[in-house]
C-alpha positions as CSV (number, residue, x, y, z in Angstrom):
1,X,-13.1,-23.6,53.1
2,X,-16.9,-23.9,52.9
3,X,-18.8,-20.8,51.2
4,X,-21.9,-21.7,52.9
5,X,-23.7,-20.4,55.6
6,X,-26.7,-21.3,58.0
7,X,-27.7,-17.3,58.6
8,X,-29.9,-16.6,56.0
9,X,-32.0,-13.1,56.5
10,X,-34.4,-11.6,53.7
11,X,-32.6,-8.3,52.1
12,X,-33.9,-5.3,50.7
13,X,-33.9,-6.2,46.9
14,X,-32.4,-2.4,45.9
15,X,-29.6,-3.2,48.6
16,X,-28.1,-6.3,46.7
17,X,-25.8,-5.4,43.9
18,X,-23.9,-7.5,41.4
19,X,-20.5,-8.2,42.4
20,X,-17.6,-5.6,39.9
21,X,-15.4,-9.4,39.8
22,X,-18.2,-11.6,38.8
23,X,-16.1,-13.6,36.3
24,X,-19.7,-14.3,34.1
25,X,-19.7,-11.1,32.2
26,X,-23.1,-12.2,29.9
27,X,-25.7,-13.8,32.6
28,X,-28.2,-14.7,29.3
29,X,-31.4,-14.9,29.5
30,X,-33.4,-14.8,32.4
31,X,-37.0,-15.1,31.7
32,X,-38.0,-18.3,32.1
33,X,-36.2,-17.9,35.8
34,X,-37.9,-14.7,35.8
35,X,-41.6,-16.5,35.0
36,X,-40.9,-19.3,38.0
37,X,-39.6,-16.7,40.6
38,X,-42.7,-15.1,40.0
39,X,-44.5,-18.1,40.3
40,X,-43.2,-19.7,43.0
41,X,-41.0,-17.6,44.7
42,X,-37.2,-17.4,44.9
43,X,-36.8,-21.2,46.6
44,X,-32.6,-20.8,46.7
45,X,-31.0,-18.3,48.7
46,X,-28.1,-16.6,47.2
47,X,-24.9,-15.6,48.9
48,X,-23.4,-12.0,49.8
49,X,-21.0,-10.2,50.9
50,X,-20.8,-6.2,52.5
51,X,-20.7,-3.6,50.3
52,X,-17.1,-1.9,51.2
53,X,-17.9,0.9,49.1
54,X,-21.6,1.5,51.0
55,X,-22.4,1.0,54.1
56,X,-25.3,-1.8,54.6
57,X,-25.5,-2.8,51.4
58,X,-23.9,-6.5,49.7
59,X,-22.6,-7.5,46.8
60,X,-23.0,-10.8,45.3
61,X,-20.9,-13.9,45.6
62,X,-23.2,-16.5,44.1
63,X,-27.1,-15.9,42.3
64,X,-26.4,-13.1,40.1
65,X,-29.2,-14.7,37.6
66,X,-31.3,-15.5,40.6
67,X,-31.1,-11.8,41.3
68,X,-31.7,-10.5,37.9
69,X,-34.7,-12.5,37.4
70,X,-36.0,-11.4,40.6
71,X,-35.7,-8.1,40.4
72,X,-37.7,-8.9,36.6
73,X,-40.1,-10.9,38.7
74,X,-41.0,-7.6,40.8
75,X,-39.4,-9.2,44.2
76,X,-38.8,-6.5,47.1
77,X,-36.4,-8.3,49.0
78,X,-34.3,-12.1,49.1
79,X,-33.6,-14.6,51.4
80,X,-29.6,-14.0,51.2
81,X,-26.8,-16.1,53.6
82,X,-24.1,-13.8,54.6
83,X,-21.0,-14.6,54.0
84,X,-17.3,-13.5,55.2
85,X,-14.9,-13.7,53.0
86,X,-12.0,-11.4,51.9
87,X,-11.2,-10.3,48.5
88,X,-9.4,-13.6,47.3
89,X,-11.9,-16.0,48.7
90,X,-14.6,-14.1,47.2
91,X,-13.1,-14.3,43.9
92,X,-12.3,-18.3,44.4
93,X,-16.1,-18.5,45.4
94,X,-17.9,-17.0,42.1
95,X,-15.5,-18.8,39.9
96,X,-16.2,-22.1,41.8
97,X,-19.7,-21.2,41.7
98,X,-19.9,-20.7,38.0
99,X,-18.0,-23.6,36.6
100,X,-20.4,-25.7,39.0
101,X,-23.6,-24.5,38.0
102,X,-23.1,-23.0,34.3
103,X,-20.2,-23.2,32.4
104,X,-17.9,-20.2,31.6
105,X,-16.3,-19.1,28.5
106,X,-12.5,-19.6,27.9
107,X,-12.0,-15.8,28.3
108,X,-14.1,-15.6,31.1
109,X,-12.2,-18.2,33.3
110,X,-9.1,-16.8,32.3
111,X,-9.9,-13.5,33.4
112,X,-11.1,-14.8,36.6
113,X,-7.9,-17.2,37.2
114,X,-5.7,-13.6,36.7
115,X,-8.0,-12.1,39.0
116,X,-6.8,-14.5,41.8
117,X,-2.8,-14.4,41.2
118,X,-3.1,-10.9,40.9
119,X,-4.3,-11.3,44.9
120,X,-0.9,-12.5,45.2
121,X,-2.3,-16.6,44.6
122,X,-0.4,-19.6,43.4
123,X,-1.2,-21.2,40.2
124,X,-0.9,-24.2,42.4
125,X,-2.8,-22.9,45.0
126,X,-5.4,-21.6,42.9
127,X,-6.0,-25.4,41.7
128,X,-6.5,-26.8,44.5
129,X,-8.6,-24.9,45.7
130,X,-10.6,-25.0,42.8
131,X,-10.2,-28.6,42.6
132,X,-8.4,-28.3,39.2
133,X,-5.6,-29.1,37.5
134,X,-2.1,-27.5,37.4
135,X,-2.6,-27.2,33.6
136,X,-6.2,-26.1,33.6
137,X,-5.1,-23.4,35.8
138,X,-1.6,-22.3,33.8
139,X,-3.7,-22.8,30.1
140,X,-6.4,-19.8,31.1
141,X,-3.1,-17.7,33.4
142,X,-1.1,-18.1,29.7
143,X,-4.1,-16.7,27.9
144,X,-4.8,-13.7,30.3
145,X,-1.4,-12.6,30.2
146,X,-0.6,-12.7,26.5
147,X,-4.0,-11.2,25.1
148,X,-4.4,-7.7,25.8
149,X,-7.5,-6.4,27.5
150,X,-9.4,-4.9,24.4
151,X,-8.3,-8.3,22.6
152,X,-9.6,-10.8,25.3
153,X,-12.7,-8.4,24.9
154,X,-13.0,-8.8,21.4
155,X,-12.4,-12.9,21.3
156,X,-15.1,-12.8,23.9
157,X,-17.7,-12.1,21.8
158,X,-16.7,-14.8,19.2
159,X,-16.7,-17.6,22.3
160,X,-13.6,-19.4,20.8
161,X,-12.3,-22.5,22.2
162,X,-9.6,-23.4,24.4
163,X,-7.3,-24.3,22.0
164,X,-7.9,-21.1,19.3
165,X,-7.0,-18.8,22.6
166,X,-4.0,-20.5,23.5
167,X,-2.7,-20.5,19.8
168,X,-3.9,-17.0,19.6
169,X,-1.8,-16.0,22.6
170,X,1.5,-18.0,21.5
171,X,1.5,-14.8,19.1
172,X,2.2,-12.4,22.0
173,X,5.4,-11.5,20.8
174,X,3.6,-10.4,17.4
175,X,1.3,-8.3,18.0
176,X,0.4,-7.7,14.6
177,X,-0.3,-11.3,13.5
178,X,-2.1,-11.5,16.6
179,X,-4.3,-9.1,16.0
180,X,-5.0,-9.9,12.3
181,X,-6.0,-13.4,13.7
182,X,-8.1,-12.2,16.3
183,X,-9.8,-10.2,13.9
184,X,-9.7,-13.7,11.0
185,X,-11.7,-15.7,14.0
186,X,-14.1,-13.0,14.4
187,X,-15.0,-12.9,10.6
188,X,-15.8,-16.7,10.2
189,X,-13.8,-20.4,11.2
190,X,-12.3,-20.6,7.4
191,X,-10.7,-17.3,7.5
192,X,-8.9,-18.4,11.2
193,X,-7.8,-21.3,9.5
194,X,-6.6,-19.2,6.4
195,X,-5.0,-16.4,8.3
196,X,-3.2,-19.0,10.9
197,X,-1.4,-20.8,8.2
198,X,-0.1,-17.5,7.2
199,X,0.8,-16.9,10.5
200,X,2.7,-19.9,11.1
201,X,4.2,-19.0,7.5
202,X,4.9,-15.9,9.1
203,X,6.9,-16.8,12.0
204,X,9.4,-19.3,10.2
205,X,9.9,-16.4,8.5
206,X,11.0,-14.2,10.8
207,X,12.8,-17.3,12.9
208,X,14.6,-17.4,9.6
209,X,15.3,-13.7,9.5
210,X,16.9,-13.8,12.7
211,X,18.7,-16.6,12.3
212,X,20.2,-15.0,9.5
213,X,21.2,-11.9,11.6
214,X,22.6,-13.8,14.0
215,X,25.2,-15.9,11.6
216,X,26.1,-12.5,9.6
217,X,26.8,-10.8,13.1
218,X,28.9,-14.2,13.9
219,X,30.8,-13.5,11.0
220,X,31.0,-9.4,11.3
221,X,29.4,-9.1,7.5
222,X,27.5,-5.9,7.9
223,X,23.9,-5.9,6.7
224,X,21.3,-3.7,6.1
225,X,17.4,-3.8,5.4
226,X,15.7,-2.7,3.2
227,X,11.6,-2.8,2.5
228,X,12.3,-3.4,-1.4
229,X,14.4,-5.1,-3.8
230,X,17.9,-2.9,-4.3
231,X,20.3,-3.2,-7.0
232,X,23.9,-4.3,-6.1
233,X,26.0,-1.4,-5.1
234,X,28.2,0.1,-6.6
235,X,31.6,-1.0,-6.5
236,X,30.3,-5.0,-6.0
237,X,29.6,-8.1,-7.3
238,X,26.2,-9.9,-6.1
239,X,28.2,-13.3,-4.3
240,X,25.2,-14.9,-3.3
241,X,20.9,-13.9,-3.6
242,X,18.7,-16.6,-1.4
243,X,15.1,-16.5,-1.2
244,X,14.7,-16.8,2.9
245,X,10.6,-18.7,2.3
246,X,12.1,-21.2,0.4
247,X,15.3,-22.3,0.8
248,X,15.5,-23.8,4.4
249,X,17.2,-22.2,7.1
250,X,20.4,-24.7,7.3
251,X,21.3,-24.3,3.3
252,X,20.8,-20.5,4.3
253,X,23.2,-20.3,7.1
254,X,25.6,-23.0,5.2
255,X,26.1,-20.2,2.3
256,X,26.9,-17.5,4.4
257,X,29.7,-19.2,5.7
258,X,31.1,-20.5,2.3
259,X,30.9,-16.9,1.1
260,X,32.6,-15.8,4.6
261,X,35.1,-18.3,3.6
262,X,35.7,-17.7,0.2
263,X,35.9,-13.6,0.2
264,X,36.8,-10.5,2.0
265,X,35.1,-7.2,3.0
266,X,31.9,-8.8,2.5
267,X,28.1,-7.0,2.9
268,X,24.5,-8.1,3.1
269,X,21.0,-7.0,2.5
270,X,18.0,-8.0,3.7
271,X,15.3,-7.3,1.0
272,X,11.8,-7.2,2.4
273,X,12.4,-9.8,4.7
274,X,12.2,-12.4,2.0
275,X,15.5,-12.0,0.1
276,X,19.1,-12.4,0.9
277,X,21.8,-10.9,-1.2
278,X,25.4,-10.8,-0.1
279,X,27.8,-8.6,-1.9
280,X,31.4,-8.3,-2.3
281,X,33.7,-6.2,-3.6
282,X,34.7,-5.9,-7.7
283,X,38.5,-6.7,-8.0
284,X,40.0,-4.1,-9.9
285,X,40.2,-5.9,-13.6
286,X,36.2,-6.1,-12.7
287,X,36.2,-2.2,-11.7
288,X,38.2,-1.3,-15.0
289,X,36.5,-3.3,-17.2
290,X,32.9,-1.2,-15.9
291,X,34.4,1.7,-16.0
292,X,35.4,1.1,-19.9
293,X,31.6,-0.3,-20.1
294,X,30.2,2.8,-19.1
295,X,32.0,5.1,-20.5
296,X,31.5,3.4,-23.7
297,X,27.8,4.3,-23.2
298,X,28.1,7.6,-22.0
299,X,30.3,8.0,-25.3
300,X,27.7,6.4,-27.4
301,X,24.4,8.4,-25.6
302,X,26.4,11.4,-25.9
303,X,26.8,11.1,-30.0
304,X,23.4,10.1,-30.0
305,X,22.1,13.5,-28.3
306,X,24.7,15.4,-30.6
307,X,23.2,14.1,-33.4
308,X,20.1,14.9,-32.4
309,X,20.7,18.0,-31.6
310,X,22.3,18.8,-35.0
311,X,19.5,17.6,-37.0
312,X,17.1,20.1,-34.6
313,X,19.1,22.5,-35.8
314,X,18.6,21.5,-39.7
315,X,15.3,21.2,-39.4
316,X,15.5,25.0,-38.0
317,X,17.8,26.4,-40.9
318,X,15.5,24.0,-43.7
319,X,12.0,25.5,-42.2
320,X,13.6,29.3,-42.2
321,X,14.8,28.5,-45.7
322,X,11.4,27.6,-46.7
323,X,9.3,29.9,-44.7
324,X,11.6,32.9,-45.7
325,X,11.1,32.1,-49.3
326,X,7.7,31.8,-48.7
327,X,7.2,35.3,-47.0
328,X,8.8,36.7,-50.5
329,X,7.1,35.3,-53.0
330,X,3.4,34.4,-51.1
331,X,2.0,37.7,-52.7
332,X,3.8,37.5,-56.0
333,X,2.0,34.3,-57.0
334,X,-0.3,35.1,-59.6
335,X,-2.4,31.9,-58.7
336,X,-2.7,31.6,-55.4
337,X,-5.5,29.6,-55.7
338,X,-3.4,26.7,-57.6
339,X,-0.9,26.9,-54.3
340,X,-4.0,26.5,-52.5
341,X,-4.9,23.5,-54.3
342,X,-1.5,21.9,-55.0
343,X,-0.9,22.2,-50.7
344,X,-3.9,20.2,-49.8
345,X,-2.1,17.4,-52.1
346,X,0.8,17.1,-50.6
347,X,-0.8,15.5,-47.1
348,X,-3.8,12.9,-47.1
349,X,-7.3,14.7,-46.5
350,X,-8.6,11.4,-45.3
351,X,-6.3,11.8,-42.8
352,X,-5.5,15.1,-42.0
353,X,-8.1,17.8,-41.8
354,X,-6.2,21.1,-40.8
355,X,-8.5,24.0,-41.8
356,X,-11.3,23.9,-39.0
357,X,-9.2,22.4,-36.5
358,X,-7.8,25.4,-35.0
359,X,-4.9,27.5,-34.8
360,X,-1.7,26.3,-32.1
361,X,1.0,28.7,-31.2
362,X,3.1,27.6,-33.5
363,X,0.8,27.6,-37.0
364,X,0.9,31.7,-35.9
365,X,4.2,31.8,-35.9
366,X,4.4,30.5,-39.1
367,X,1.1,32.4,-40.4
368,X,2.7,35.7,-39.1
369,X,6.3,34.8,-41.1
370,X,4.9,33.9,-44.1
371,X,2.7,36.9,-44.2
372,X,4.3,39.4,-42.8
373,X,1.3,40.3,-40.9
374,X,1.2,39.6,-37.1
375,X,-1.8,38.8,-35.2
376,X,-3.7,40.9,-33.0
377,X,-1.8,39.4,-29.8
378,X,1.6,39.0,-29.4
379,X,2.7,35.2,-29.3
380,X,3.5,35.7,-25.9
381,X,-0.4,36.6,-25.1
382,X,-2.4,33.1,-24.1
383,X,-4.9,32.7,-27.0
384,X,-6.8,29.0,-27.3
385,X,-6.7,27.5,-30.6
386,X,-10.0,28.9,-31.1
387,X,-9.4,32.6,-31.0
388,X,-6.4,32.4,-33.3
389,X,-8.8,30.9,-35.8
390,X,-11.3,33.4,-35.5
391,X,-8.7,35.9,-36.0
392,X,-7.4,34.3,-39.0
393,X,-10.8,33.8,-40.5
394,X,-11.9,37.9,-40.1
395,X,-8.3,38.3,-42.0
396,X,-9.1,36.4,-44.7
397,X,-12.2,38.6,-45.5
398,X,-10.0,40.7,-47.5
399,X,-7.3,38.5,-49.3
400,X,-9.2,34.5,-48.7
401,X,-7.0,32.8,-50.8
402,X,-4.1,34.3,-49.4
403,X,-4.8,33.4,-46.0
404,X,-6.2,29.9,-46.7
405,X,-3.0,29.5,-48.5
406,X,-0.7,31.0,-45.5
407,X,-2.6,28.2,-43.1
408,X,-2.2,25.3,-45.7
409,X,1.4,26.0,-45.7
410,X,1.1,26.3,-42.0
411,X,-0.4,22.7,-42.0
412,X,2.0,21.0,-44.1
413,X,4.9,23.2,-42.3
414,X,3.5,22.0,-38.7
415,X,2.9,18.3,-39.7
416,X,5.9,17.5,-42.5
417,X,8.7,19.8,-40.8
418,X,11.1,16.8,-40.0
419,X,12.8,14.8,-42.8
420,X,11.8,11.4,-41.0
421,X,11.0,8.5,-42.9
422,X,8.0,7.4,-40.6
423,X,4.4,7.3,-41.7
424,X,5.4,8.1,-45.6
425,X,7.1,11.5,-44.2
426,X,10.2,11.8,-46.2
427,X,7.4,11.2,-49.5
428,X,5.1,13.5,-48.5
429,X,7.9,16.5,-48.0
430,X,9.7,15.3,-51.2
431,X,5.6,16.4,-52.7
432,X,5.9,19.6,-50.5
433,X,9.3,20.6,-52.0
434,X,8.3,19.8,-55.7
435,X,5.2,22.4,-55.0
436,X,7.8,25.0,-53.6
437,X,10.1,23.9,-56.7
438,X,7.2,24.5,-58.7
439,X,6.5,28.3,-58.2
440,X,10.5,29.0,-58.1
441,X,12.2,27.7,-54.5
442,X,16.2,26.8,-54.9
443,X,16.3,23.4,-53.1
444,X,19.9,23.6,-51.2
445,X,22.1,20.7,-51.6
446,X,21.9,19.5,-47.6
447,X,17.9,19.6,-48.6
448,X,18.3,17.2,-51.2
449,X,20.3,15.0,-49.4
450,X,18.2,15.0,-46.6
451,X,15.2,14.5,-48.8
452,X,17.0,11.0,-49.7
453,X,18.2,10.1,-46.6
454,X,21.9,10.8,-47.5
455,X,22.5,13.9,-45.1
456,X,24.5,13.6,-42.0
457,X,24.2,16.6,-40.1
458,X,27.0,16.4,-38.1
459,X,30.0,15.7,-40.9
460,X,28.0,18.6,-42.4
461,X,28.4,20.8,-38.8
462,X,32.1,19.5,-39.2
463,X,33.4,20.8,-42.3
């Protein structure tokens, strides 16, 4: 069919429109057409169609450039041939007329080649009368169809070639790699070529995955997925664990049936996608023998908390011991000042400096025992470190030494409370007991083991 015409009549400029299919979407610039059509005229008609939406008005088949620049060129009206054509030939004749004259992008030809088999064309109809090829034709139908609309949009911009669209749209049945490639090309060439190995990675991955799904359905294994690594379950015995991205496919599916042959009741997990790990079930000599394992340890954490547990409760008895004594003899010392002095040699000054570092919670407790006095707040009252020691330090007005005594003792109470060997402990408290022994204190017998690392708090507890 020809798209010419002999009947060529000059058209009112603001009567022409551009044509809603025109398969060029950018028509570049025009002013250099713009510069000669001012110059010289428009010397080429350009072809129309009527407006079916208004009524003496066209639309453009062929010259949407020619147009633009003349409108740029201040042209009131064009020598136009009228054409009549329906909606499929019009389509045929823009996208003859632009791979003709200028040539189209991948995107665009594809979206004009949809345009036509969405009229109810044939791909082989559509080449022919295009004088293309079967394949030219199929290539841009495959790329409309499996890019979506706001995808072929985006690609558009980028200009890609025939062969980055068709790879991109083999990916239409992963829309998430296709999109991250889309957006790879967009970015620069090396991170298309970066993020399309990937995606090829990708895919033999998830061919392998299915594989996989398939054989353990073949064999009725149940399987599950899961987005992390799991821990066998409970009650089995890892059979086989396969990493699916490096071990091929055939050695894969070749395992799962030696385990299928080899045991019963078998399950399977699918870890991330990446992993493969097939359980089956502990005989019962396994079972026992786990059992025994774990109640071995629940015997042994068990003692261990006991044992903990008793020596809290030492520690408890050994500090009332010594605070008790304390509270009854604190005032009675007729040099306070030497228990003062002797206190700030049991601990390491270097090390420790406990005067102006404030008060905690549990320094009050002890300041109130050993006194006898309580503070202004009850312990249960919220009081920073801070105000305690303000509170202490108006106290000690009246009696200093007695007070700088009581929060030495709190100190060494506070830091050396625990008969533990760590850090020189068990030596500094065996210093803090000869001070106590010093002004009078009865050191029980569990103290003096414990002082030497000879005291078992639980034999004790027993008897």
């Amino acid at each position: 069919m020809s798209y010419q015409s002999d009947h060529i009549v000059d058209i009112d400029i603001s009567r022409l429109h551009p044509h809603p299919a025109n398969p060029r979407h950018d028509l570049g610039d025009t002013d250099e057409l713009a510069a000669s059509i001012r110059l010289n005229g428009l010397l080429s008609p350009i072809s129309v169609v009527a407006d079916p939406e208004h009524e003496g008005d066209y639309r453009i088949i062929a010259g949407h450039r020619r147009h633009k620049a003349s409108v740029d060129a201040g042209l009131t009206s064009l020598p136009c041939m009228i054409l009549h054509l329906d909606e499929r030939e019009q389509r045929e004749a823009m996208l003859t007329e632009n791979t003709q004259r200028e040539q189209l992008t991948v995107i665009e030809e594809a979206q004009a080649i949809q345009g036509l088999l969405d009229l109810g064309a044939t791909q082989a109809d559509t080449a022919a009368r295009l004088g293309r090829s079967a394949t030219w034709v199929g290539q841009r139908a495959k790329i409309a169809k499996n890019l979506p609309a706001d995808a072929q949009a985006h690609l558009d911009t980028t200009q890609p070639t025939l062969d980055q669209c068709m790879t991109i749209a083999g990916y239409a049945d992963l829309p998430d790699l296709q999109a991250r490639l889309i957006d790879a090309l967009a970015a620069s060439e090396n991170e298309y070529r970066s993020m399309l190995h990937t995606a090829k990675d990708e895919r033999k991955r998830i061919a392998k995955v299915e594989a996989i799904k398939g054989r353990l359905n073949r064999h009725a294994i149940p399987f599950s997925e899961a987005e992390a690594m799991q821990p066998t379950p409970r009650g089995q015995r890892s059979v086989e664990w396969l990493s699916i991205t490096v071990t091929s496919i055939d050695e894969i599916l070749t395992r799962i049936d030696s385990a299928h042959d080899h045991n019963a009741d078998l399950t399977a997990i699918i870890e991330n996608g990446r992993w493969l790990s097939i359980h089956a079930p502990k005989s019962q000599d396994e079972q026992d023998a786990e059992r025994e394992r774990e109640e071995a340890k629940q015997r042994e954490i068990d003692q261990r908390r006991a044992r903990l547990d008793a020596w809290d409760r030492f520690y408890e008895r050994a500090q009332s011991l010594r605070l008790d004594w304390w509270h009854a003899h604190l005032h009675q010392l007729s040099d306070k000042r030497k228990a003062l002095i002797l206190a700030h040699q049991v601990i390491d000054l270097e090390h420790q400096v406990y005067y102006y570092c404030g008060v905690s919670e549990n320094m009050q407790r002890i300041i109130e025992h050993i006194t006898g006095l309580p503070f202004d707040q009850p312990l249960d009252t919220e009081l920073d470190d801070e105000t305690r020691l303000a509170i202490l330090e108006a106290r000690a007005e009246d009696d200093p030494l007695t007070w700088a005594a009581a929060l030495a003792i709190a100190n060494l109470e506070t830091i050396l409370s625990r008969f533990k060997k760590e850090d020189d402990g068990l030596q500094r408290l065996r210093a803090y007991y000869k001070l106590l022994e010093s002004f009078g204190y009865e050191t029980t017998r569990d103290e003096q083991l414990a002082l030497y690392d000879n005291y078992d708090p639980l034999k004790t507890e027993g008897r």
